[in-house]
C-alpha positions as CSV (number, residue, x, y, z in Angstrom):
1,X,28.3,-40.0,17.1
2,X,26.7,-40.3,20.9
3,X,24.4,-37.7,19.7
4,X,22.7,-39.5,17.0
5,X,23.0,-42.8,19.0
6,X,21.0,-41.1,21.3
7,X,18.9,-40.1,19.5
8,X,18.5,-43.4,17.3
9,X,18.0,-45.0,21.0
10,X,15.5,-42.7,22.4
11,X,11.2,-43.1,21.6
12,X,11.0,-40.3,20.7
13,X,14.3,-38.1,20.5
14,X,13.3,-35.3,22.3
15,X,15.0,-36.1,25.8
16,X,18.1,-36.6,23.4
17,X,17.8,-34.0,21.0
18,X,17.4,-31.3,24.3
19,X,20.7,-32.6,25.8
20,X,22.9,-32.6,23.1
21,X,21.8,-28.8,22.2
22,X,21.8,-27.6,25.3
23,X,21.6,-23.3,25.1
24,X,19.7,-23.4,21.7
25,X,16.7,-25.1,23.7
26,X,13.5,-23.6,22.5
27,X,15.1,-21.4,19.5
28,X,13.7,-22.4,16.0
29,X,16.1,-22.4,13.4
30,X,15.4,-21.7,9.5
31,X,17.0,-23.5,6.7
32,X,19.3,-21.4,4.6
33,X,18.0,-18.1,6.5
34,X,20.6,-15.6,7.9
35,X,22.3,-16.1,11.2
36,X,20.1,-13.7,12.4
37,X,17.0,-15.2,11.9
38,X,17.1,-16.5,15.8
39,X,18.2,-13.5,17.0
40,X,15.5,-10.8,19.0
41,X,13.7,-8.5,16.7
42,X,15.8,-5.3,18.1
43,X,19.0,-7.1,16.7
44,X,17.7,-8.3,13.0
45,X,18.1,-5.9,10.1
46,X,14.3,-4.0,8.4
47,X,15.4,-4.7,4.9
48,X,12.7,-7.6,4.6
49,X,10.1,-7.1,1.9
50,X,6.4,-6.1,2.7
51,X,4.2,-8.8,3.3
52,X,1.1,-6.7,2.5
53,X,-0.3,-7.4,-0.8
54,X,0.1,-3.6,-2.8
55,X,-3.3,-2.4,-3.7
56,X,-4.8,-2.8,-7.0
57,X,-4.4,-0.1,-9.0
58,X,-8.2,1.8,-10.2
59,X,-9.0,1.0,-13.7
60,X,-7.8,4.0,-16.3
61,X,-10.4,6.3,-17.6
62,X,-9.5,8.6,-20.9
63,X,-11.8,11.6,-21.1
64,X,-12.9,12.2,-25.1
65,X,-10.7,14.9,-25.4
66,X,-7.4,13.3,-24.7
67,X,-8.7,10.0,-26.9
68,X,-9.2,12.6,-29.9
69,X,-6.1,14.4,-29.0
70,X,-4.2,10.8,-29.6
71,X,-5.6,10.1,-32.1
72,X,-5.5,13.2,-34.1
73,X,-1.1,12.9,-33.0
74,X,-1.3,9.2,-34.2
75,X,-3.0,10.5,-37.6
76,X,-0.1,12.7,-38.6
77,X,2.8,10.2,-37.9
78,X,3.5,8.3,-41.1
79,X,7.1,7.0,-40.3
80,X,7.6,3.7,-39.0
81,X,7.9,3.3,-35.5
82,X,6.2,6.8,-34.8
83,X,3.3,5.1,-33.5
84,X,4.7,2.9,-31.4
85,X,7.1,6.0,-29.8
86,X,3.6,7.4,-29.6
87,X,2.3,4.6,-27.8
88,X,5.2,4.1,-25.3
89,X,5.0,7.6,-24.1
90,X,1.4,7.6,-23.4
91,X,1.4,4.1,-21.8
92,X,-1.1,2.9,-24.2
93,X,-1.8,-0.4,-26.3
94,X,-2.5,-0.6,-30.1
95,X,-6.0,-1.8,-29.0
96,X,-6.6,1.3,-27.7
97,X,-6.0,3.1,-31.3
98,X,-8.1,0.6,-33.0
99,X,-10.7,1.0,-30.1
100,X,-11.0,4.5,-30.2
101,X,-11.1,4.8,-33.8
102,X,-13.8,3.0,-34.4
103,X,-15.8,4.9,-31.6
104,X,-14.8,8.1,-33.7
105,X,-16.3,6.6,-36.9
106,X,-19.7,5.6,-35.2
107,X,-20.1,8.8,-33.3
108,X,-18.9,11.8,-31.9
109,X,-17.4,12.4,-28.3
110,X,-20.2,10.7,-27.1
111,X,-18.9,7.2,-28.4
112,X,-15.3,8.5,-27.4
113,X,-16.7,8.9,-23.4
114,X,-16.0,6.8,-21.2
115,X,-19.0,4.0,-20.4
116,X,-20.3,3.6,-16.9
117,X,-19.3,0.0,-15.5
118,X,-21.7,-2.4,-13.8
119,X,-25.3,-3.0,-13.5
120,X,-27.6,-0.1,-15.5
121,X,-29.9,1.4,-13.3
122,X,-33.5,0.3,-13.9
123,X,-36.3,2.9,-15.3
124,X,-37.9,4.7,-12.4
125,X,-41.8,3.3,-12.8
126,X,-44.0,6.1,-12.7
127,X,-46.7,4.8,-10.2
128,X,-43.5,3.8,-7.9
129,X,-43.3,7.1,-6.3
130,X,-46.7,7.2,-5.6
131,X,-47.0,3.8,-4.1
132,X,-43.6,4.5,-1.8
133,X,-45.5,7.5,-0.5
134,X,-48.9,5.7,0.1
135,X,-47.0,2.8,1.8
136,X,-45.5,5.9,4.3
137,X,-48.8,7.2,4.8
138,X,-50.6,3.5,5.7
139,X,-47.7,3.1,8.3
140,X,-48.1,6.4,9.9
141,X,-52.0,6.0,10.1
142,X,-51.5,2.4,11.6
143,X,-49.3,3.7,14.1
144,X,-51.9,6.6,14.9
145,X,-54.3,3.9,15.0
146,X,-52.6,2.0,17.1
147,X,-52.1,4.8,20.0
148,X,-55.7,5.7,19.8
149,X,-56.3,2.1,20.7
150,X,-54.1,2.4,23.4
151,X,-55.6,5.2,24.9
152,X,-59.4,4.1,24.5
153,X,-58.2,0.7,26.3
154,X,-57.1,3.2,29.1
155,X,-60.5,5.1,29.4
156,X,-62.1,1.7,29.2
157,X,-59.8,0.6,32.5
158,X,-60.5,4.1,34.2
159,X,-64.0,4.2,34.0
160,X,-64.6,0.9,35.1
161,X,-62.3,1.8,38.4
162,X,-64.3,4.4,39.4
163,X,-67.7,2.9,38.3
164,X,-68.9,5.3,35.5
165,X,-71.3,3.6,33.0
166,X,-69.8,3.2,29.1
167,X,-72.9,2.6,27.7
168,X,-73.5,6.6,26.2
169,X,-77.1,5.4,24.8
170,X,-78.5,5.1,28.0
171,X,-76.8,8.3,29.4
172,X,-79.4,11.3,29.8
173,X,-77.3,14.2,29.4
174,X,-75.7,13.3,26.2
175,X,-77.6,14.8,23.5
């Protein structure tokens, strides 16, 4: 009863609440956790689940042959409940029967492949190659341009360090 008068008489309950627990100071405790959830890690049992979330599992992919295989199985069972023990074994849903039968009646194992997912690739234009290659060879010749600047702008700063004339019309022994 001190204790919670204490604490009832306190601002803020701290200086009280430290007092009255004494050794526990600092130690968090859980609500409805195991008595060892204050304990050090060395001391705690390992049994706790993962916290990672598991990966999500890839997307199945029949090949034609094994959808033609099922379906030629479910095609011979005529009992009840042959399907279905059909089904269970293989992992499959009815959807899947329906699905691939109707693939087999439009087409052949090409409608019984699986489809590609995502975004179809767009048509190659013809003239895009060309103009990829073009746009390769405009860089390189602006880059070859642009050194042959560079070393003109040199011969420009020589010559006028050691006084030679640029003017090549007026030279006499260029012919």
């Amino acid at each position: 009863m001190k204790n919670l008068h204490a604490l009832k008489s306190s601002p803020t309950g701290a200086a009280a609440s430290s007092s009255a627990v004494g050794e526990t100071q600092g130690v968090r405790s859980t609500t409805g956790g195991p008595p060892t959830a204050g304990a050090p890690a060395a001391e705690r049992p390992t049994n706790s689940p993962d916290p990672e979330v598991p990966e999500k599992k890839p997307r199945r992919r029949f090949t034609a042959t094994y959808k033609l295989r099922v379906l030629h199985l479910a095609d011979q069972y005529s009992q009840p409940g042959e399907i279905g023990a059909l089904l269970r074994k293989e992992a499959l849903y009815s959807s899947h029967l329906t699905t691939w039968r109707r693939q087999r009646q439009e087409g052949s194992l090409q409608g019984l492949s699986p489809k590609k997912r995502g975004r179809k690739a767009k048509p190659m234009d013809p003239s895009a190659e060309r103009i990829v290659r073009l746009e390769k060879e405009n860089l390189r010749l602006k880059l070859n341009l642009r050194k042959a600047e560079i070393i003109i702008e040199a011969q420009k700063k020589i010559s006028e360090i050691l006084g030679i004339d640029q003017n090549l019309e007026n030279n006499p022994g260029s012919n």
